[in-house]
LOLO-981746 format. One record per atom (N, C-alpha, C): residue number from 0; residue in one letter; atom name; x, y negated, z. Coordinates in steps of 0.1 Angstrom, whole numbers. Layout:
<sites>
[NUM,'a','CA',[X,Y,Z]]
...
</sites>
This chain:
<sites>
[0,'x','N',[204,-61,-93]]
[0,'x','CA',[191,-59,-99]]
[0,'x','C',[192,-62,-114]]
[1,'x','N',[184,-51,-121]]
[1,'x','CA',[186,-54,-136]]
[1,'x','C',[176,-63,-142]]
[2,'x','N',[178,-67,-159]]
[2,'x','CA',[164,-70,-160]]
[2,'x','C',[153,-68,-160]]
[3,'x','N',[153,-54,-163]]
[3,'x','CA',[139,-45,-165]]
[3,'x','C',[132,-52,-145]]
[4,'x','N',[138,-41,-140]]
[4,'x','CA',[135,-47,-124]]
[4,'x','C',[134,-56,-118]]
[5,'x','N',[141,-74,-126]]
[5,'x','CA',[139,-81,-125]]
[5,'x','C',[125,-90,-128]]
[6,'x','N',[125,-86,-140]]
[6,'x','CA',[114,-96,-150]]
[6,'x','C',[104,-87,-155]]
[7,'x','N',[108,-74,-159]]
[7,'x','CA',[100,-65,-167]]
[7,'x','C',[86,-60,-156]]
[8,'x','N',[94,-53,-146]]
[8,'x','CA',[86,-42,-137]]
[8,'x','C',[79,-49,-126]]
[9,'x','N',[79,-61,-122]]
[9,'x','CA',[73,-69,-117]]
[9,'x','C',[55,-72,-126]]
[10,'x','N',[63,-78,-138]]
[10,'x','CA',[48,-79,-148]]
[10,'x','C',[40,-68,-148]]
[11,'x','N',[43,-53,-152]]
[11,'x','CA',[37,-39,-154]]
[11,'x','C',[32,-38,-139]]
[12,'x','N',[37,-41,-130]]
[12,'x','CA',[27,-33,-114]]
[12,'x','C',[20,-43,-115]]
[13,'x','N',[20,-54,-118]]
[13,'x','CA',[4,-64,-111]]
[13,'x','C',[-4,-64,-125]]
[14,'x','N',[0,-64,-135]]
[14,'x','CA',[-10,-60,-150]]
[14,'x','C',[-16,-46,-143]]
[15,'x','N',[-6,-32,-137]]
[15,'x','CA',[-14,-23,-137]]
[15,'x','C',[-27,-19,-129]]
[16,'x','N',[-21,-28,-115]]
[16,'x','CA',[-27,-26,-103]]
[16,'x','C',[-40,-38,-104]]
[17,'x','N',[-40,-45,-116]]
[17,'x','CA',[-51,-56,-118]]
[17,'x','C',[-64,-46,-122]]
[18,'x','N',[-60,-33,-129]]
[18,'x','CA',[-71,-26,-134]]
[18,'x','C',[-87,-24,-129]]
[19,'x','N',[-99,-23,-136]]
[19,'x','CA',[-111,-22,-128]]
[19,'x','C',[-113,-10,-115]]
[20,'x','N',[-102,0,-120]]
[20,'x','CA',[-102,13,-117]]
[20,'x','C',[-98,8,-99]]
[21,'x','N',[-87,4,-101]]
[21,'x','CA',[-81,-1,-86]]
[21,'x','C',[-88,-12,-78]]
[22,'x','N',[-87,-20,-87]]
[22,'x','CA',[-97,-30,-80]]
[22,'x','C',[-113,-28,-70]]
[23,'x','N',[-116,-18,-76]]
[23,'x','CA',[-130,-11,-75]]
[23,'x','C',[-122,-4,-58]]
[24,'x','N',[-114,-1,-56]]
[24,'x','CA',[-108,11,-46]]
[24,'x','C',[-105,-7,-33]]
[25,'x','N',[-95,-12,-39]]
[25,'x','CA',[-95,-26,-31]]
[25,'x','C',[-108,-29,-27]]
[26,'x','N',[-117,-29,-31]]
[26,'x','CA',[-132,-32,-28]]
[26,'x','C',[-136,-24,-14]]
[27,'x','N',[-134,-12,-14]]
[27,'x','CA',[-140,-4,-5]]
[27,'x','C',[-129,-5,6]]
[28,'x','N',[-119,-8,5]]
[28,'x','CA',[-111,-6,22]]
[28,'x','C',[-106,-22,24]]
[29,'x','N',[-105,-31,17]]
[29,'x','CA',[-98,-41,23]]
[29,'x','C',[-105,-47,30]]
[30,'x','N',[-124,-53,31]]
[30,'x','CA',[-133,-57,40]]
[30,'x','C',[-130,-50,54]]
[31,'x','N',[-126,-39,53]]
[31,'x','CA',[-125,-32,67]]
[31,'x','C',[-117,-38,76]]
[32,'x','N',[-103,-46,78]]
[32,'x','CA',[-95,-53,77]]
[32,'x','C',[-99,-62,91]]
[33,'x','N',[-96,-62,101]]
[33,'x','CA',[-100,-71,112]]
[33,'x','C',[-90,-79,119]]
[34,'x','N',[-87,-92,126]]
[34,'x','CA',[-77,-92,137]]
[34,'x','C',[-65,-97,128]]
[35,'x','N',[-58,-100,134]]
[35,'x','CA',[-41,-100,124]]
[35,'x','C',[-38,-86,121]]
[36,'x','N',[-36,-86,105]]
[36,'x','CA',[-35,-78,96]]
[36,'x','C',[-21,-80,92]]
[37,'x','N',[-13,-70,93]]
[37,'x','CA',[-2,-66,86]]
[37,'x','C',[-2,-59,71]]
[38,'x','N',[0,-65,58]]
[38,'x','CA',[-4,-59,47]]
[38,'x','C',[13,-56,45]]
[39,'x','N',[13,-41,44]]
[39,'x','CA',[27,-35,40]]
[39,'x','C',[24,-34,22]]
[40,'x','N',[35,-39,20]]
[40,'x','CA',[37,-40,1]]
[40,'x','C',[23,-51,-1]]
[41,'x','N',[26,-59,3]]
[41,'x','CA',[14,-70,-2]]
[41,'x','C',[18,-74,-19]]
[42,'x','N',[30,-73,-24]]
[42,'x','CA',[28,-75,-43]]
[42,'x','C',[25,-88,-44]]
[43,'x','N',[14,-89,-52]]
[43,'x','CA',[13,-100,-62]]
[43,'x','C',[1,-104,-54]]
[44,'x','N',[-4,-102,-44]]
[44,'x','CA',[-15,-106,-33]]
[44,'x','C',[-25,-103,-40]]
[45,'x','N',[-30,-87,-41]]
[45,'x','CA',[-43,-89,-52]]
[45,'x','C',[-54,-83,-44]]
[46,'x','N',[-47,-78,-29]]
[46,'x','CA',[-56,-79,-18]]
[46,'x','C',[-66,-88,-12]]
[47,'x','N',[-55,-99,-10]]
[47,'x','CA',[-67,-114,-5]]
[47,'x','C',[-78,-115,-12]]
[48,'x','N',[-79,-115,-23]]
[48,'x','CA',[-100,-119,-24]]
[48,'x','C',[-108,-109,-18]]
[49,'x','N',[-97,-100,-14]]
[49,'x','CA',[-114,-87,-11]]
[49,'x','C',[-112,-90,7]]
[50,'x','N',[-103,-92,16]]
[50,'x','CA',[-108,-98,30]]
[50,'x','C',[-122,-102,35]]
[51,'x','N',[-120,-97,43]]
[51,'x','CA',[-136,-105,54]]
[51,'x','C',[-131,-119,61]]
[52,'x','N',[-134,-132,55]]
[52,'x','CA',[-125,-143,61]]
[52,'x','C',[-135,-142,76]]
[53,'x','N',[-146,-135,75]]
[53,'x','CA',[-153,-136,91]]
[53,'x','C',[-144,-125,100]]
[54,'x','N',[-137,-121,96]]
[54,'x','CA',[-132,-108,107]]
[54,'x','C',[-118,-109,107]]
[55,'x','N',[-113,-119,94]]
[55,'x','CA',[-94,-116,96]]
[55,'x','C',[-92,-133,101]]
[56,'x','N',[-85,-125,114]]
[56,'x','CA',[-77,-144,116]]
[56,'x','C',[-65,-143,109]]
[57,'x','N',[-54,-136,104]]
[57,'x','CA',[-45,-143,99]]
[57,'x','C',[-38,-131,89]]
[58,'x','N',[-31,-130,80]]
[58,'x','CA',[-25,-118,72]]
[58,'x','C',[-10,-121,73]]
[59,'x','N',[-4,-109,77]]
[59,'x','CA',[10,-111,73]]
[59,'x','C',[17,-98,63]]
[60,'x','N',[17,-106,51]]
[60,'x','CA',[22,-99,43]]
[60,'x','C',[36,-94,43]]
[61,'x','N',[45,-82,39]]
[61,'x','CA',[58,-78,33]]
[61,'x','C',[59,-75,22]]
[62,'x','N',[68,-82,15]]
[62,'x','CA',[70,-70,4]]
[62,'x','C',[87,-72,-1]]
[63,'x','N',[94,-64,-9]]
[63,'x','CA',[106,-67,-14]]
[63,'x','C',[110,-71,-22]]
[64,'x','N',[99,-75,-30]]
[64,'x','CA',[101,-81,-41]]
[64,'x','C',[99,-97,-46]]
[65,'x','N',[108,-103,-45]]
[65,'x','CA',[104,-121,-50]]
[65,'x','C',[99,-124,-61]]
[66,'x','N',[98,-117,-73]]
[66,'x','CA',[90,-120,-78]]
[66,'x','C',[71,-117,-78]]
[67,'x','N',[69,-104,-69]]
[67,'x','CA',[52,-102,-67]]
[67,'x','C',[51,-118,-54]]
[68,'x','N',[62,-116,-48]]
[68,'x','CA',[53,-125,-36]]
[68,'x','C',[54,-136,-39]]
[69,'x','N',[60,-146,-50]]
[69,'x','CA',[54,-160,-58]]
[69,'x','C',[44,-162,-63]]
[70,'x','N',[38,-144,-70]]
[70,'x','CA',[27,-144,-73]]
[70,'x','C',[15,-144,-62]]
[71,'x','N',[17,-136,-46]]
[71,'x','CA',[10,-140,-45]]
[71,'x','C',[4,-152,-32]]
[72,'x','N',[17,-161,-30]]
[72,'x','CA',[19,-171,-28]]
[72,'x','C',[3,-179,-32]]
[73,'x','N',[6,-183,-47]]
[73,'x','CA',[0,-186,-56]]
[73,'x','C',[-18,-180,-53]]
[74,'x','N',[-20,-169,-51]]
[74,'x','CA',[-32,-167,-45]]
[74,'x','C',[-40,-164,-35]]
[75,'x','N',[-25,-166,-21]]
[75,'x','CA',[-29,-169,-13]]
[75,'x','C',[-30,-182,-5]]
[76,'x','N',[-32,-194,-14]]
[76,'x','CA',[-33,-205,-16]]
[76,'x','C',[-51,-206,-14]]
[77,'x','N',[-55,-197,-19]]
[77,'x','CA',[-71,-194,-23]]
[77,'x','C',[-82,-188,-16]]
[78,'x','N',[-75,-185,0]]
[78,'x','CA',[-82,-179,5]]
[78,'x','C',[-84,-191,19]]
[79,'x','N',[-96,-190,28]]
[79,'x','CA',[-98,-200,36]]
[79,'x','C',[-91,-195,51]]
[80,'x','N',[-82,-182,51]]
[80,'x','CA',[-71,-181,61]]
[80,'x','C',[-58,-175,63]]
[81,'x','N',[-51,-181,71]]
[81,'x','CA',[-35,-181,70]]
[81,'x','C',[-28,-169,66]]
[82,'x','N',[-19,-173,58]]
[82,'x','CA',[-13,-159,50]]
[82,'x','C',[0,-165,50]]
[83,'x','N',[10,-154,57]]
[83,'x','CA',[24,-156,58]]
[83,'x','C',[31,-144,48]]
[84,'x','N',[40,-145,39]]
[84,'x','CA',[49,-137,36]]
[84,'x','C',[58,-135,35]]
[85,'x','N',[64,-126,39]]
[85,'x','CA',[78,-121,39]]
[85,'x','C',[85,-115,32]]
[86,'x','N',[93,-118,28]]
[86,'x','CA',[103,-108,19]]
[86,'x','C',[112,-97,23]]
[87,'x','N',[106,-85,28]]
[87,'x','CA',[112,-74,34]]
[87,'x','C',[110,-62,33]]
[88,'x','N',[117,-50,33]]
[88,'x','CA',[111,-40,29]]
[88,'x','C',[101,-36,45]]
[89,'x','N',[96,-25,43]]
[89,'x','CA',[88,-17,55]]
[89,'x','C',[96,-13,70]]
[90,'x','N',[112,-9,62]]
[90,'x','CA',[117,-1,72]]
[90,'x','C',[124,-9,82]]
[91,'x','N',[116,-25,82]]
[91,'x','CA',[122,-35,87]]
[91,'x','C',[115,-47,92]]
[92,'x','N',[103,-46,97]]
[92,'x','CA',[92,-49,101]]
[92,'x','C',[100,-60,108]]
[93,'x','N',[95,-73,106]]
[93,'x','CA',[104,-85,118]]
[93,'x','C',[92,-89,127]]
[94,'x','N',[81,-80,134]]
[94,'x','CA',[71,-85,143]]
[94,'x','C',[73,-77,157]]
[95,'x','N',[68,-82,161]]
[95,'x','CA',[69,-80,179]]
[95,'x','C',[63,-62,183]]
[96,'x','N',[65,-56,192]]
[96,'x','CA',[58,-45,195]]
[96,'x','C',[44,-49,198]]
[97,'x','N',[33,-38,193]]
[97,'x','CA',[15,-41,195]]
[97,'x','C',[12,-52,190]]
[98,'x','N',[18,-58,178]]
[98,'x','CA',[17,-70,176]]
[98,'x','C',[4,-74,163]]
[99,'x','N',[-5,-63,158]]
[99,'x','CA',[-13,-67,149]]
[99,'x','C',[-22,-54,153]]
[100,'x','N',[-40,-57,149]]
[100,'x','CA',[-46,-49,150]]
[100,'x','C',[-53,-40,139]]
[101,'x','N',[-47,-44,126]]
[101,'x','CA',[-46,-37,117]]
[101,'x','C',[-34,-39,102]]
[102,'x','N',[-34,-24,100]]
[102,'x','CA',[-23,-21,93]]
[102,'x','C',[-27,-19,79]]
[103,'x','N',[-25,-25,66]]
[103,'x','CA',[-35,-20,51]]
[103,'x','C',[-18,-15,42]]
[104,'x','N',[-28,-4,37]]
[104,'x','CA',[-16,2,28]]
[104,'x','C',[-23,4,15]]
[105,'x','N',[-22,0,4]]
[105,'x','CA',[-28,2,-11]]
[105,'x','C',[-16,3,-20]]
[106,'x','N',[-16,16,-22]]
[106,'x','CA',[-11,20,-31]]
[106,'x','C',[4,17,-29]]
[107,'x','N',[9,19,-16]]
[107,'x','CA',[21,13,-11]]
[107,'x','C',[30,24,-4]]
[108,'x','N',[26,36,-1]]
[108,'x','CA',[33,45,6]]
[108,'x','C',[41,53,-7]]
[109,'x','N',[35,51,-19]]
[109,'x','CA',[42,61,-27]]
[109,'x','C',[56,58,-34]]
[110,'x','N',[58,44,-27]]
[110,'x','CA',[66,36,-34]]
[110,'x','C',[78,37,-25]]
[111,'x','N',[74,33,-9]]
[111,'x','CA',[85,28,0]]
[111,'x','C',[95,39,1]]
[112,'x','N',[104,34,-1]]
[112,'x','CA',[118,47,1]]
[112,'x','C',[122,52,13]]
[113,'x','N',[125,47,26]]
[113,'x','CA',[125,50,34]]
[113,'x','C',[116,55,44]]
[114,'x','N',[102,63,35]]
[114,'x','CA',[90,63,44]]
[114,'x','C',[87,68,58]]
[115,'x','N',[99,74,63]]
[115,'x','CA',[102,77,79]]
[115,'x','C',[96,67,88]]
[116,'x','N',[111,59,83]]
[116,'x','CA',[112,44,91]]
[116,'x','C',[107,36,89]]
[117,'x','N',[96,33,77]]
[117,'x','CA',[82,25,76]]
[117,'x','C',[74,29,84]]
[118,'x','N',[69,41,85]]
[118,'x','CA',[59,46,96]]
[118,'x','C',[59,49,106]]
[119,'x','N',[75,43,111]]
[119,'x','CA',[79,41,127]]
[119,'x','C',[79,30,132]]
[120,'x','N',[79,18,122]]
[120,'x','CA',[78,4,121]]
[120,'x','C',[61,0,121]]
[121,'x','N',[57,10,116]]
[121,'x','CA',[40,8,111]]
[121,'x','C',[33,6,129]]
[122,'x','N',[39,17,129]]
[122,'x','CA',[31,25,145]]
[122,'x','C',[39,18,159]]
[123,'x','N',[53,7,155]]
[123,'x','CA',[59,1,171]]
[123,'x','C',[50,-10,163]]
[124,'x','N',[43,-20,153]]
[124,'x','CA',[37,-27,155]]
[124,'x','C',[24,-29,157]]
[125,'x','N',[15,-18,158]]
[125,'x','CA',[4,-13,155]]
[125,'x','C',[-1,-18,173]]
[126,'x','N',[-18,-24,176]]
[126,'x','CA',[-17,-23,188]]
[126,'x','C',[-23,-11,192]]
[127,'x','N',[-23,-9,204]]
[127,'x','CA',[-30,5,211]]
[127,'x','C',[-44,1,206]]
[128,'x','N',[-52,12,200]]
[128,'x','CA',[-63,12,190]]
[128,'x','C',[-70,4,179]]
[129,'x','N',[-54,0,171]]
[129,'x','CA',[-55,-3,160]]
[129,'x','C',[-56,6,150]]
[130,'x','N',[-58,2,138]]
[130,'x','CA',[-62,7,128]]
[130,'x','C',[-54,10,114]]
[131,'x','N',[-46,18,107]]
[131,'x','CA',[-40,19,99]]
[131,'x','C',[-53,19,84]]
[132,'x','N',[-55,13,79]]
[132,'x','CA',[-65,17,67]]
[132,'x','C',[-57,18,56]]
[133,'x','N',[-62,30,46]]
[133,'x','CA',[-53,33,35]]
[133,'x','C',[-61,32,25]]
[134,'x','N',[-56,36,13]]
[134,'x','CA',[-59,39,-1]]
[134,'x','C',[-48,43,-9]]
[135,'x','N',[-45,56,-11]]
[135,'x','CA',[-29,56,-15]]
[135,'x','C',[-30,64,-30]]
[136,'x','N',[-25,69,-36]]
[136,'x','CA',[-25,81,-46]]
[136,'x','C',[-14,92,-39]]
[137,'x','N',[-17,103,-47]]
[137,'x','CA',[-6,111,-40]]
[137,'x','C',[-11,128,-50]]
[138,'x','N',[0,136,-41]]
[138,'x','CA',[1,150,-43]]
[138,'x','C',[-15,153,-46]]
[139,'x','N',[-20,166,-58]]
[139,'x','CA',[-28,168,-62]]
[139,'x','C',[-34,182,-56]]
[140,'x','N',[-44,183,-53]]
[140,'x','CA',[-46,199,-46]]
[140,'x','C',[-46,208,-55]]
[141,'x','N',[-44,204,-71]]
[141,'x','CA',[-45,213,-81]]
[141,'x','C',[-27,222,-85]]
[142,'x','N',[-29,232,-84]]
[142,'x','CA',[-10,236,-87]]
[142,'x','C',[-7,232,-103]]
[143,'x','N',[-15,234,-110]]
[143,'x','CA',[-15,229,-127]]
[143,'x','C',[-8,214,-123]]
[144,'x','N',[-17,205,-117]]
[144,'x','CA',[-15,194,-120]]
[144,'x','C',[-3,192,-108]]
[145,'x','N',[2,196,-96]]
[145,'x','CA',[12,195,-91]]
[145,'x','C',[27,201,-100]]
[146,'x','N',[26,209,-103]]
[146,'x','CA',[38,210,-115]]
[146,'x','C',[39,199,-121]]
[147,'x','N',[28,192,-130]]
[147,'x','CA',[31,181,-135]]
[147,'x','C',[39,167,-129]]
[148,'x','N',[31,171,-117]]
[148,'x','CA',[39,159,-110]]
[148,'x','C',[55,160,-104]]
[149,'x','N',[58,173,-102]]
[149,'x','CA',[70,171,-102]]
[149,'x','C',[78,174,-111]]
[150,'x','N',[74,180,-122]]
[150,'x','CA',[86,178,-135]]
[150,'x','C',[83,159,-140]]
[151,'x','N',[72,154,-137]]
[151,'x','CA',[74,139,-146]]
[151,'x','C',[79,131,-131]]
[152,'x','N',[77,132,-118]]
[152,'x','CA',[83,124,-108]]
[152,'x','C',[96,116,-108]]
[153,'x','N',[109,128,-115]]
[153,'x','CA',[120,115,-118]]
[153,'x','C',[117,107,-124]]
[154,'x','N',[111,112,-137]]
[154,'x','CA',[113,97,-146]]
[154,'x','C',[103,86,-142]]
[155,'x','N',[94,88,-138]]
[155,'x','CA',[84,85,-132]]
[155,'x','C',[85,71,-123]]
[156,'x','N',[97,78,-107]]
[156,'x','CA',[102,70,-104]]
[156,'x','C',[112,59,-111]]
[157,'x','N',[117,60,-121]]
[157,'x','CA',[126,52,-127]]
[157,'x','C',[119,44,-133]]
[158,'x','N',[108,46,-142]]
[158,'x','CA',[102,37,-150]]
[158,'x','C',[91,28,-139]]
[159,'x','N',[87,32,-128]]
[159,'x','CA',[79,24,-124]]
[159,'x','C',[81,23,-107]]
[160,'x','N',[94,19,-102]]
[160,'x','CA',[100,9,-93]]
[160,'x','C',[99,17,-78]]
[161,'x','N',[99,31,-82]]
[161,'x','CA',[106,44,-70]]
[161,'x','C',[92,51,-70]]
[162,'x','N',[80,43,-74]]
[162,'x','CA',[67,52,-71]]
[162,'x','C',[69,70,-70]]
[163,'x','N',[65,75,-62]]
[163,'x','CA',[65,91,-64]]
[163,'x','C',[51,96,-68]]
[164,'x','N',[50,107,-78]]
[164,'x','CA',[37,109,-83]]
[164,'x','C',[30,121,-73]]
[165,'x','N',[39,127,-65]]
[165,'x','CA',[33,136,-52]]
[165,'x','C',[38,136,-35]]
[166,'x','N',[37,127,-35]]
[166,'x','CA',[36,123,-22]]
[166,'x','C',[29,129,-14]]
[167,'x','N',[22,138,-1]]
[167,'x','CA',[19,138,5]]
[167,'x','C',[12,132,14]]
[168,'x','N',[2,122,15]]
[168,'x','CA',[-1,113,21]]
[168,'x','C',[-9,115,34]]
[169,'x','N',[-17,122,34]]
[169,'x','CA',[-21,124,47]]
[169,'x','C',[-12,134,56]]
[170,'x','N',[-3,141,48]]
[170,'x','CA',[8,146,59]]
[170,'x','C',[18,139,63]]
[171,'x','N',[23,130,55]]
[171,'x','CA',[31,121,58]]
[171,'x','C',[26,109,72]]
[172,'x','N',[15,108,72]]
[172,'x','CA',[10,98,78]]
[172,'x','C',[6,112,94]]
[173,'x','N',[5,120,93]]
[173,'x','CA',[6,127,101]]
[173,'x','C',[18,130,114]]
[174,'x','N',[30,134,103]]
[174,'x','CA',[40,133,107]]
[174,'x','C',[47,121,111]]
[175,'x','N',[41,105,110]]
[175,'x','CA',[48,98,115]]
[175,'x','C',[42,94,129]]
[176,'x','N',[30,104,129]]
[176,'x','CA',[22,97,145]]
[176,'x','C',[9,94,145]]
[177,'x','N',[6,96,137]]
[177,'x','CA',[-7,91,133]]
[177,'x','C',[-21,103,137]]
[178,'x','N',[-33,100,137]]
[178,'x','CA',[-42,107,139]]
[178,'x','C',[-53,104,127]]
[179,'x','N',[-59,111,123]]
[179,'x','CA',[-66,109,106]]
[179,'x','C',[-78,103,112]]
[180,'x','N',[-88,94,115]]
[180,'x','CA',[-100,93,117]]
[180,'x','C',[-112,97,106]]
[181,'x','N',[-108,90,92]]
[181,'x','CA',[-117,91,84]]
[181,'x','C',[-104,91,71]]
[182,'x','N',[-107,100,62]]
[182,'x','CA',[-100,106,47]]
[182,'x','C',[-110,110,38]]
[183,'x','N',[-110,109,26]]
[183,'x','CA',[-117,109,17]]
[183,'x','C',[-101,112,4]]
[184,'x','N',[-108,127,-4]]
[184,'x','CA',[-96,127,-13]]
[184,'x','C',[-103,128,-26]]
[185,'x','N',[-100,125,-35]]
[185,'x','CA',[-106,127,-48]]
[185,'x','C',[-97,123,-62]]
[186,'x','N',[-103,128,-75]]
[186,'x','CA',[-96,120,-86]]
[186,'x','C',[-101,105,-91]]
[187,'x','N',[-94,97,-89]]
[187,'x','CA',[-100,83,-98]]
[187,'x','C',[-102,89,-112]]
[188,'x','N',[-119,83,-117]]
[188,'x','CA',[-120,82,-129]]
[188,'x','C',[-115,78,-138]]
[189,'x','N',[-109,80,-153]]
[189,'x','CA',[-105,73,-165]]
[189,'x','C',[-90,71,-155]]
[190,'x','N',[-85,77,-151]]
[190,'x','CA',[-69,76,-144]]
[190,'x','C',[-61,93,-144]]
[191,'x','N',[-52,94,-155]]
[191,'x','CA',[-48,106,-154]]
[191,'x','C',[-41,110,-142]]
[192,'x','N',[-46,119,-140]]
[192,'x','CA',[-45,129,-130]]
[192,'x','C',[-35,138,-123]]
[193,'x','N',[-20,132,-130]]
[193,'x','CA',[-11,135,-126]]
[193,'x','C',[-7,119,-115]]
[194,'x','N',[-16,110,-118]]
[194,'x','CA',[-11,96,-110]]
[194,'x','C',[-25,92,-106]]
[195,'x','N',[-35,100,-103]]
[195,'x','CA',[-49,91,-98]]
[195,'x','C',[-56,101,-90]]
[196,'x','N',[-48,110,-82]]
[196,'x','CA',[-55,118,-69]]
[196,'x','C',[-56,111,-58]]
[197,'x','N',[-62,101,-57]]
[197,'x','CA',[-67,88,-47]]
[197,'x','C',[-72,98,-32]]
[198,'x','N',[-62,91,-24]]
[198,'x','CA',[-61,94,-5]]
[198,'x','C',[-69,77,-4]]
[199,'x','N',[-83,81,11]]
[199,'x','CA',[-88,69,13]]
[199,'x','C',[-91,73,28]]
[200,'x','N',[-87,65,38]]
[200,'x','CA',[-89,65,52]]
[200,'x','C',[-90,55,62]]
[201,'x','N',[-87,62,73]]
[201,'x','CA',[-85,54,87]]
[201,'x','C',[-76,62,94]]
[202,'x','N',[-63,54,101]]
[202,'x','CA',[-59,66,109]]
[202,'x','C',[-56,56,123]]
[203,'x','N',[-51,64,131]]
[203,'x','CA',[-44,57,146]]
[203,'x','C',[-36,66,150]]
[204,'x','N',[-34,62,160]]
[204,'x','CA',[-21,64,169]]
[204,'x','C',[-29,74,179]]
</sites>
């Protein structure tokens, strides 16, 4: 691992993802959250304040990176229930089969590289009528602004830690098994538009 990846791109994703813009999006899906919660790409924990401490008994965070999860170590110090995390990627889930009754994904699908085998890992730990809740960015319904996203997507990914700027998100989530309950697509305001075509749901199995 380099510096940039080391030191640099750790500070830029939780400076970015600190924004009103996102935070505002954290607001609307993370209260949804019930039961033992599996938070895929938990980061710099900027999830925990928005929890229902009346509905979550416990959080188990992943993520791959040691420097977001010191950060959010540090803030989940702050909340009044138990938060474990792990240092792992997705496609490697270390929990039991049916083992959590909800699954939160923010801003986390566009990142994971392996996204096959995260969302086969998602769904052997998911229980029978659990709940995947999302909030993702992704692919734009616009063709103007889809060109954009895949002529800037390489560099894209390189400067900011594999993110893809058109991802597919509700087909992706489709294709791994999933059933869409509730989707909501739109552009986030004051967020350009090649990176702020905001996917918002519920899915199952």
């Amino acid at each position: 691992m380099g510096f940039y990846a080391k030191y640099v791109l750790p500070k830029i994703i939780d400076c970015g993802c600190r924004q009103t813009v996102m935070q505002k999006q954290r607001q609307l899906v993370v209260p949804l959250a019930k039961g033992c919660v599996l938070e895929v790409g938990i980061g710099s924990g900027l999830n925990l304040p928005f929890y229902d401490p009346a509905k979550v008994q416990r959080v188990i965070g992943v993520d791959p990176c040691a420097e977001l999860l010191s950060k959010a170590r540090q803030r989940a110090d702050a909340v009044p229930f138990p938060v474990e995390l792990l240092q792992r990627g997705a496609a490697g889930i270390p929990l039991a089969d049916d083992s959590v009754d909800t699954v939160l994904l923010t801003f986390t699908l566009c990142t994971i590289p392996a996204i096959d085998a995260a969302l086969t890992q998602i769904r052997r730990v998911l229980k029978p009528g659990g709940e995947v809740i999302f909030c993702e960015h992704g692919k734009a319904p616009d063709s103007a602004v889809q060109r954009w996203q895949n002529r800037l997507n390489p560099l894209w990914k390189r400067c900011f830690g594999g993110c893809h700027l058109n991802r597919d998100v509700p087909e992706l989530l489709r294709a791994g098994g999933f059933v869409l309950q509730r989707l909501e697509a739109d552009y986030l305001q004051n967020v350009p538009r090649i990176a702020g075509y905001r996917y918002l749901g519920i899915a199952r199995i």
